[in-house]
C-alpha positions as CSV (number, residue, x, y, z in Angstrom):
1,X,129.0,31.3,67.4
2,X,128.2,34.3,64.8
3,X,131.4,34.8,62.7
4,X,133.5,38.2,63.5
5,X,133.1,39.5,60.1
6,X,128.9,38.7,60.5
7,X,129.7,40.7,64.1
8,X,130.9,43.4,62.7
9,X,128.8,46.5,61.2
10,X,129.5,49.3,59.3
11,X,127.2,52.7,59.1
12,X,128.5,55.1,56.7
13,X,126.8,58.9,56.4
14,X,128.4,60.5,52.9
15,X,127.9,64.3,52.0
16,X,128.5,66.7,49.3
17,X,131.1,69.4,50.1
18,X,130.0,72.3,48.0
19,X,132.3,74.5,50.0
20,X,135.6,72.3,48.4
21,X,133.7,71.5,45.1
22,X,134.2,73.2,41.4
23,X,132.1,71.5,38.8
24,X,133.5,74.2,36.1
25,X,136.7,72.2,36.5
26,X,134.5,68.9,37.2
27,X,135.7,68.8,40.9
28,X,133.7,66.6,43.0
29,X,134.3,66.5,46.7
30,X,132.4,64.4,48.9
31,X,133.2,64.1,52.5
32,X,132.0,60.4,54.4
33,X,131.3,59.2,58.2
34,X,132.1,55.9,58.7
35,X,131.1,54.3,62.0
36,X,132.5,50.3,62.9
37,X,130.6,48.8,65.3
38,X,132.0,45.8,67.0
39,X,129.1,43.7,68.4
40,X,131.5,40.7,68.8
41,X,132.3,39.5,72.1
42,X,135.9,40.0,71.7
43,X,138.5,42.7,70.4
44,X,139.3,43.7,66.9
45,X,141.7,45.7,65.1
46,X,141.4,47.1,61.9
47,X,144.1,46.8,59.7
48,X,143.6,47.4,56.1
49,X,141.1,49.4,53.8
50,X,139.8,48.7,50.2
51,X,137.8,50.8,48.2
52,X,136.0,50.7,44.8
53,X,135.0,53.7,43.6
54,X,132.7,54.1,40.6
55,X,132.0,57.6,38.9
56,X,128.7,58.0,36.9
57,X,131.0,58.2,33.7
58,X,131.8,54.5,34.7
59,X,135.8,55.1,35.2
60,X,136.9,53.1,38.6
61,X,139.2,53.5,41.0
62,X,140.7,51.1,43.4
63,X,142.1,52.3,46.9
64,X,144.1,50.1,49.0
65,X,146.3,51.2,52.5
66,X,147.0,50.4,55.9
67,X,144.0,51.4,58.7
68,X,142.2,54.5,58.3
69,X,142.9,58.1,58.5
70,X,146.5,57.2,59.8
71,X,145.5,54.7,62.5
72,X,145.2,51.1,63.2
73,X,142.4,51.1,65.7
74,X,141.5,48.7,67.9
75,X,137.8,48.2,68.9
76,X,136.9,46.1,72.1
77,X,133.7,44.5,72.6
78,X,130.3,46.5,72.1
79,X,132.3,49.2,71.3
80,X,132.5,51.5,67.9
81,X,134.9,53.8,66.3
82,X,134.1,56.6,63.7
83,X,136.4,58.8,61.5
84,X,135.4,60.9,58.2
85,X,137.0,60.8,55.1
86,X,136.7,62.2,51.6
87,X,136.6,61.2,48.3
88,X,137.1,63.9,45.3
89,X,136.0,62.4,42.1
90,X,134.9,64.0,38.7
91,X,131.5,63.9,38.1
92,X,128.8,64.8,40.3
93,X,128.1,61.5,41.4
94,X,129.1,58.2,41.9
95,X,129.2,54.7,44.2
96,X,131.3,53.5,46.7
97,X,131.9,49.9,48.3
98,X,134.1,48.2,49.8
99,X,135.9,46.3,52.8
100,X,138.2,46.0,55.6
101,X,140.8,43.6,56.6
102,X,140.5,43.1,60.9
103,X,142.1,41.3,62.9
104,X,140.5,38.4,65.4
105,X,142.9,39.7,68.4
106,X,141.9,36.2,70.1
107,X,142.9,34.0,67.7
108,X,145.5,36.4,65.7
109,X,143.6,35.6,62.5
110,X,142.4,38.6,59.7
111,X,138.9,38.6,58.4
112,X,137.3,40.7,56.1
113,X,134.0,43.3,57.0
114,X,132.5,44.0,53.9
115,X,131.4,47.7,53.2
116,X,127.7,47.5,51.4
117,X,127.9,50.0,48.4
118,X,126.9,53.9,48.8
119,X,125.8,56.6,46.2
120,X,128.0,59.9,46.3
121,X,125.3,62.6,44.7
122,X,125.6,66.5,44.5
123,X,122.7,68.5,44.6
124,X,120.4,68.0,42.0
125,X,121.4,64.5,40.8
126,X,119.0,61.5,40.0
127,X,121.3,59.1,38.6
């Protein structure tokens, strides 16, 4: 049998919000989609969220809570869930990667989905 955490895909869609940005005071705000996918035969919940985020000056930031956007969801078989999210950083691009912390609701065991990295990039950036 496929491990969960091999079972379990993440999509995410980021994008620049000029409409929230100010790079004269080096504001950078980019908003992300994530979507979860749960191709398992059984339910999961997500529990817990890590981030590593890298700005182009090379400063990181680790982020570390409880579910997403205030919720613990839990996502049955061949089912997905999607929220967006933002990250405001302070230069005009930068990488983000990560994981979650699930939970095997069959066995009552966590396991970790890891979240491949992705480029946060304003207009006109080549880094």
């Amino acid at each position: 049998m496929e491990a969960l955490s091999e079972a379990v895909h993440v999509d995410v869609v980021p994008q620049y919000r000029a409409d929230e940005s100010s790079p004269a005071e080096q504001r950078y705000v980019f908003s992300y989609t994530i979507t979860v996918h749960n191709h398992s035969s059984q339910s999961i919940q997500l529990l817990a969220r890590y981030w590593r985020i890298t700005q182009g000056s090379g400063q990181v930031r680790e982020v570390r809570g409880k579910g997403v956007v205030g919720k613990q969801p839990m996502i049955a078989p061949g089912q997905t869930f999607r929220y967006t999210s933002r990250a405001v950083m302070e230069a005009p691009v930068g990488v983000m990667e990560g994981a979650y912390t699930c939970l095997d609701t069959a066995a009552s065991r966590p396991f970790e989905v890891p979240i491949a990295p992705f480029r946060l990039a304003g207009p006109n950036q080549v880094h």
